[in-house]
TIKEZA-648517 format. One record per residue (C-alpha): x negated, y negated, z. Coordinates in steps of 0.25 Angstrom, whole numbers, plus 5000, padded with zeros to 4 digits. Last residue first. Layout:
# TIKEZA-648517
XYZ;...
END
This chain:
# TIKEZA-648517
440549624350;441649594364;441649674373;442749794377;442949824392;443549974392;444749974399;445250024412;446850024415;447349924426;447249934440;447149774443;445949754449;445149884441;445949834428;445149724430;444049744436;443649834424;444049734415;443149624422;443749544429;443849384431;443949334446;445149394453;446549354461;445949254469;444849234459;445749144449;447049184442;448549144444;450049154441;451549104446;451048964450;452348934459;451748834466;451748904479;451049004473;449948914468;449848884481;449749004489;448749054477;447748944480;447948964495;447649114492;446349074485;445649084471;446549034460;445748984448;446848984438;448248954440;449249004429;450548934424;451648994414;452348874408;453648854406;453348704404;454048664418;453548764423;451948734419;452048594422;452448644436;451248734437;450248604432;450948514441;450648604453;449348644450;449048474448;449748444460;448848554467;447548484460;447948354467;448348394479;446948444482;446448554490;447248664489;447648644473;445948634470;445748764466;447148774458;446748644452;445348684448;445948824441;446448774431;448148794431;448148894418;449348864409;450348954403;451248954391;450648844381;451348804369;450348704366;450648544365;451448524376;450648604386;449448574381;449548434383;449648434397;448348504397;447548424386;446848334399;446148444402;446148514418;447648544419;447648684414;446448754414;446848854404;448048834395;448748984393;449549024381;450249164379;450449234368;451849264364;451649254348;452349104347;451249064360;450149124348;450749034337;450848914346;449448924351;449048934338;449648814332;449148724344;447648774343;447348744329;447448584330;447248564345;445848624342;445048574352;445948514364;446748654366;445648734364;444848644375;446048624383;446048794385;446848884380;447249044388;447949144378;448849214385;448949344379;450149454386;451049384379;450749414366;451149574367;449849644367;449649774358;448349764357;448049734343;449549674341;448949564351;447649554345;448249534332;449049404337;447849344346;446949354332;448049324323;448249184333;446949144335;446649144320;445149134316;444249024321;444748864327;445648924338;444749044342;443848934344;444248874356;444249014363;445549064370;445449124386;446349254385;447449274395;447949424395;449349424402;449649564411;451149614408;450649774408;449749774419;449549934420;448749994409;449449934395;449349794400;448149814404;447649864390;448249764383;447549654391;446349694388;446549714373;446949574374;445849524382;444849594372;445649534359;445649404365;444249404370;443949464356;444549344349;443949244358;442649314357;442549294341;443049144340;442049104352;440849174345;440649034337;440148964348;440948844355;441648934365;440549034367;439648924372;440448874382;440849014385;439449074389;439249024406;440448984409;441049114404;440549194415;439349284411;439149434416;437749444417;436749364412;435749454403;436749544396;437749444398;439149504399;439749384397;441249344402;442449294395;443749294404;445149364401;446349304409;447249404415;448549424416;449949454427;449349544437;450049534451;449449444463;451149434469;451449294468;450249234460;450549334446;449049354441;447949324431;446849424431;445449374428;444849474415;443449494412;443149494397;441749524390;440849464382;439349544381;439849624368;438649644362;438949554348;439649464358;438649434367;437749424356;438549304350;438449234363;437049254364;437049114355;437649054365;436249034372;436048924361;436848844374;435548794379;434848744365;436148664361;436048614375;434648564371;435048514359;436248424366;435048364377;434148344366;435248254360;435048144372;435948114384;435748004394;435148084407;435648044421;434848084436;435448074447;434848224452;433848274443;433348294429;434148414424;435348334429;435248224420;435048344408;436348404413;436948264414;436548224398;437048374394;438348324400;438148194392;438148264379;439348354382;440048214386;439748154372;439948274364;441348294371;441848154370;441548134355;440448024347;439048084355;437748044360;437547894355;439147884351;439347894364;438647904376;437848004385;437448024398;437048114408;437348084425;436648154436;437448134450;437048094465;437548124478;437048134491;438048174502;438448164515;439448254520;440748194529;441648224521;440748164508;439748054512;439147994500;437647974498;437647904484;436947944469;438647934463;438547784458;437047774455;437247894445;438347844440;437747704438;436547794432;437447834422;437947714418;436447634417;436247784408;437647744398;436947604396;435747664392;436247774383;437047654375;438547654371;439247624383;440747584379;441447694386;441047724399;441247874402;441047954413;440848094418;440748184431;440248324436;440448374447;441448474443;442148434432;442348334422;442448214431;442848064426;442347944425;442947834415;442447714408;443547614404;444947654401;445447744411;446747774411;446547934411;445647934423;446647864433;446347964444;445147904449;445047744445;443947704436;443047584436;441947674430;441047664443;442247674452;442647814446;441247844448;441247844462;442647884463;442248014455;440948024463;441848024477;442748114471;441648214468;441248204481;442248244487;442348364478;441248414484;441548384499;442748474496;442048574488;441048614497;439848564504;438648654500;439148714487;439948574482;438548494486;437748614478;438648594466;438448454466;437048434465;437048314456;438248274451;438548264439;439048154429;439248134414;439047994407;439947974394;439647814389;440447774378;440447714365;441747664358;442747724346;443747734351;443547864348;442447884358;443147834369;444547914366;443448034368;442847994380;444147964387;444748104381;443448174388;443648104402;445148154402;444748294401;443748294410;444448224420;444448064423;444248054440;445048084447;444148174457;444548294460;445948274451;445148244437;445948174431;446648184415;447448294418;448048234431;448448114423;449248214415;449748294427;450148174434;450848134422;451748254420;452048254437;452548114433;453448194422;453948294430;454348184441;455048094430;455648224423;457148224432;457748344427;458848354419;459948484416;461148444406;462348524404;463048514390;464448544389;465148614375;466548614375;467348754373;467848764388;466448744394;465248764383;463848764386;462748674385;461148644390;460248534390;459048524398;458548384400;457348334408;457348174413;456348064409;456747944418;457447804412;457947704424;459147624419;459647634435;460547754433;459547844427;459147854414;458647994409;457648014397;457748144391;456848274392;457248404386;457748354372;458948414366;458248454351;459448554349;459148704343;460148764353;460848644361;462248724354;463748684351;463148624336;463948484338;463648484353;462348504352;462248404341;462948304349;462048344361;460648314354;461248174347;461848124361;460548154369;459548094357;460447984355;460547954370;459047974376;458547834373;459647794381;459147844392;459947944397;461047984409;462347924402;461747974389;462448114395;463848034394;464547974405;465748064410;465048104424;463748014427;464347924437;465048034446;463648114448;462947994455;461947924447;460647894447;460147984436;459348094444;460548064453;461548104442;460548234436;460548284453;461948254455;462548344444;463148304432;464548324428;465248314415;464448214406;464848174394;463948204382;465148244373;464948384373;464948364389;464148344397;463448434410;462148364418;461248444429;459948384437;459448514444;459748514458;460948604455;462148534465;463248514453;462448614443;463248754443;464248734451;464748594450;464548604435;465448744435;464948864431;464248904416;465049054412;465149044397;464048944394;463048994401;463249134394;462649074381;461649024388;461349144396;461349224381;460449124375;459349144385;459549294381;459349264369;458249204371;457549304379;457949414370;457149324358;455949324366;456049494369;456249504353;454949434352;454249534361;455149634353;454449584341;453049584347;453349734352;453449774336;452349694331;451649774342;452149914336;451849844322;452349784310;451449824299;452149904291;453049774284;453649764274;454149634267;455349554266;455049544282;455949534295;455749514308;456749534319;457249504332;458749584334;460049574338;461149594348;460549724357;461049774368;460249784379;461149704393;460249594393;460649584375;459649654366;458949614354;458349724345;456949704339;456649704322;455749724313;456049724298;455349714284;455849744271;457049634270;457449584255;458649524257;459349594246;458649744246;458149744262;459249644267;460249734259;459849864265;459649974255;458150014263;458849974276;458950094284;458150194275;456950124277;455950094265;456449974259;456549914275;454849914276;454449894290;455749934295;455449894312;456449904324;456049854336;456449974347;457749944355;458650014342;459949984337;459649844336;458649864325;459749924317;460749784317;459349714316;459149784302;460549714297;461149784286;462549824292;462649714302;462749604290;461949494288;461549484274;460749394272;460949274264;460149164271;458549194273;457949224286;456549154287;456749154304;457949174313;458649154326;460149194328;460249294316;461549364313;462049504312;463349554306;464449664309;464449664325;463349554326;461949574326;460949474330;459749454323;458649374328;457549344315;456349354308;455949334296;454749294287;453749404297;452349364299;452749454313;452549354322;452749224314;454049284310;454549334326;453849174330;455049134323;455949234326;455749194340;455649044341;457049034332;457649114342;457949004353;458748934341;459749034342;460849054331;462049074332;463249074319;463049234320;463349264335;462749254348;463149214360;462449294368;463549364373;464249374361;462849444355;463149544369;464349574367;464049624352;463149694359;464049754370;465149804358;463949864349;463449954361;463450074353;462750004342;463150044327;461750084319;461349994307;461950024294;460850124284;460750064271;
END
């Protein structure tokens, strides 16, 4: 057995562990996520952080380790891979002359080894990350290798974090210096919960003056639902000397002077001063945050033109109707000749005359605007555009559903003057009812959509009750799907690529890759005009995979040939959650191309999200546990928005592009940009805005700290060519898709 090498700067690493406050009775719970995610990685049983000491080593986070070890210097493969910057791999430990007589090969069994020094700010190294098998292994890779040391990077962070902590506690200054005039509300206690000094900020927040709260207990400032908890979290803490791996809770329930309850953040920190242990609190005052919370939400369920209901909100009322269940009326609404009004006479005037139909229809309903999610009776609402829907529940006939419609059509078939133009309105309306025409929301809407285009077909104020030719007949209409497959076989699909960049100085930071057609009679087609149907065909699967595959390699070759942190963001298919393993196929790709994980961002949609809420949550969290990145699209415009970011582990989100459009003309849509971006900070989210297309656009969204942006400003989708032509990257061969 060959003894690991003697290190010339042993003195300054042992300084460094002390520093750290590291030693063999410590453990660190921030670890646990690394060598966790380390064994999933790797299919590896264990893996570990392993500090060495002068004589011994010691693990401060570690996974499948069994007791009995031994843990001596002498024998420790981390004591050698410290010795060396590279990762230091033994695929088979029988056949290397270092470690073939080594007791953790012939008593513990170990045969497989890789393992990443850990260095201290000043480079020397404490430790190691490693992974470690009873089996051998040949297979573990030059880009297994770098997603070690990517992990290794995560675990140098936290040790680091823990160094400052550690460090906090030897040189923390004075009360009155460090928080008597913060702005931040700040309590210190004692290990006995009294209170020391609070600041005036957290006093006012509370009613008091400063010299009223000092020598009461923490409880002093809680409701008393808040007590046991407090005093059961801080006794333990006290008891084990650490908050580490204590459930301390982020948001408690503060009480003011006048009995008054309010929901109040709490950070919890500790040190020692003279031997003791103290604790220093930092609140904030949530009630503001949590009103902001609730705008959002009503927000999400309102269409802000208008106020009418939203899409999103008009779909859930139709579906709690149905299951109630109970028959209902859906009628859709367009109006007629819209386009032309909005070409000739602009956008203002055209969206006046959207809120004036919304009132009008608002009134016809008995509904008030902005109160779309309280509405209990029939409900109007608009999904986009001009066009509009309602639903009255508890109509069950075709002909009782038609008097409706042409109420409707009565109701908006006016002259009206709009800022000063006059204007002849009038709208088509398709209908159809449930159970007659369908028993779910979507099916019943679709089929009063084909109702209107049918209405429309016959003239202007026209309606058309829906009948089952009208579903044959799209059937017939879409069959042109089928050239999908060929546009695969001949490699037609191709990716065009819209560059993402840094909104303070215009730099590079990604790009998102886009679908398009190469039609060999069409053109170059948009996705508008083929994804509908490739999205419910069964050629969804195959392109998802090869659009990730392609984007990837993309993005590996400009990372190689001069943008070398750009972010590829790649458009996820519903299906690739339901066929194959989203997750292999992501993983392989990545090793295929040599890609670390976080240059993918895999962007999501509500419709994945709302579809298969019982798959996609345990891949989402097994590709965010690799490093990939994960973007929600169109953030803010579905009702499952707010619950996304609770429910997924989501680490960007994409402002929609109608709200930074409409952020300059209305207060609304800016309030809504600027909750979504402060949303995004205060979840330690990354945020994007789409759809910018103007300097005033930019301005603002710079002067709301949005760090990052797309949209034709900058530069419409690209071909690769373009591209790299824009940027001054490499050239590449565009591959397609067979």
């Amino acid at each position: 057995m060959k003894c690991p090498p003697t290190l010339n700067s042993e003195v300054e690493r042992l300084q460094a562990l002390s520093d750290h406050g590291l030693h063999r009775e410590k453990v660190l719970p921030s670890l646990d996520p690394v060598v966790r995610i380390a064994a999933r990685m790797f299919d590896m049983p264990v893996a570990a952080v392993n500090m060495i000491g002068d004589d011994h080593v010691f693990f401060v986070a570690s996974t499948g380790l069994k007791a009995g070890i031994d843990m001596s210097r002498d024998v420790s493969f981390c004591a050698h891979a410290i010795a060396q910057t590279e990762v230091m791999v033994v695929p088979d430990a029988l056949l290397d002359e270092r470690f073939h007589d080594n007791p953790l090969v012939t008593v513990s069994g170990v045969r497989f080894y890789a393992g990443v020094p850990l260095f201290s700010p000043e480079g020397h190294p404490m430790g190691a990350l490693c992974v470690i098998d009873a089996r051998p292994h040949s297979d573990f890779t030059t880009d297994d290798q770098e997603r070690l040391r990517e992990l290794a990077c995560m675990a140098s962070d936290r040790l680091e974090l823990h160094r400052i902590e550690t460090l906090s506690e030897s040189t923390r200054p004075s009360f009155d210096d460090y928080a008597s005039s913060s702005a931040s509300p700040v309590v210190w206690f004692d290990d006995q919960r009294r209170i020391i000094a609070i600041n005036a900020v957290a006093a006012a927040m509370h009613g008091y003056h400063p010299s009223e709260c000092t020598g009461q207990l923490l409880e002093f400032l809680l409701s008393e639902l808040e007590h046991v908890r407090i005093r059961q979290g801080l006794e333990c803490a006290v008891k084990i000397g650490s908050l580490e791996g204590l459930d301390i809770p982020a948001e408690v329930r503060g009480l003011r002077k006048d009995g008054s309850e309010f929901l109040v953040g709490f950070s919890l920190f500790r040190w020692r001063h003279k031997g003791q242990l103290r604790f220093e609190a930092v609140l904030k005052d949530l009630t503001l945050q949590r009103r902001e919370e609730a705008d959002l939400r009503r927000l999400a369920n309102i269409d802000t033109l208008t106020g009418l209901a939203n899409r999103a909100c008009f779909y859930r009322k139709i579906q709690e109707t149905l299951l109630t269940p109970a028959p209902a009326a859906v009628l859709m609404v367009d109006l007629d000749n819209f386009k032309d009004l909005n070409d000739t006479l602009g956008p203002v005037i055209a969206d006046a005359v959207l809120q004036n139909v919304a009132q009008l229809l608002a009134k016809l309903v008995g509904q008030e605007l902005h109160q779309a999610h309280l509405s209990e009776g029939p409900m109007a609402a608009r999904l986009g555009a001009d066009e509009f829907a309602l639903l009255f529940p508890g109509v069950a006939s075709s002909e009782a559903a038609d008097l409706l419609a042409q109420q409707v059509i009565n109701c908006i078939q006016q002259t009206t003057t709009v800022h000063g133009q006059e204007l002849h309105l009038s709208a088509c309306c398709g209908v159809a009812v449930a159970p007659l025409h369908a028993h779910e929301a979507l099916e019943l809407v679709g089929n009063a959509d084909l109702a209107l285009h049918e209405a429309k077909r016959n003239g202007r104020a026209r309606s058309f009750i829906f009948v089952q030719a009208l579903r044959m007949q799209a059937v017939a209409r879409h069959l042109y799907g089928m050239e999908l497959h060929r546009a695969v076989d001949q490699g037609e699909l191709v990716l065009f690529y819209q560059p993402q960049v840094n909104l303070r100085d215009g730099s590079l930071t990604g790009a998102e890759a886009l679908l398009r057609w190469h039609h060999p009679q069409r053109g170059l087609l948009a996705p508008a005009a083929f994804l509908p149907a490739l999205e419910g065909g069964p050629l969804a699967p195959k392109v998802g995979a090869w659009v990730l595959d392609e984007a990837r390699s993309q993005a590996a070759f400009w990372r190689r040939n001069g943008a070398p942190t750009l972010r590829m963001g790649v458009n996820l298919f519903s299906a690739q959650f339901r066929v194959g393993d989203l997750v292999s196929e992501v993983t392989g790709a990545l090793v295929r191309h040599g890609l670390p994980p976080s240059a993918l961002e895999l962007e999501l949609t509500e419709n994945i999200v709302l579809d298969h809420d019982d798959v996609v949550p345990d891949a989402l969290r097994r590709l965010r546990e690799l490093g990939v990145g994960l973007a929600f699209d169109d953030f803010g415009t579905g009702y499952a928005s707010l619950s996304v970011l609770t429910s997924y582990p989501i680490t960007r989100i994409k402002i929609d592009r109608a709200f930074v459009q409409g952020m300059l003309t209305s207060k609304r849509e800016a309030s809504v940009v600027r909750a979504i971006l402060e949303m995004a900070r205060s979840s330690d989210l990354e945020a994007i805005a789409e759809g910018v297309e103007t300097e005033a656009q930019l301005e603002s969204l710079r002067r709301e700290h949005c760090k990052e942006g797309q949209g034709y400003l900058f530069a419409k989708p690209l071909s690769v060519a373009d591209f790299e032509l824009a940027y001054g990257l490499g050239i590449k061969r565009v591959v397609t898709v067979r």
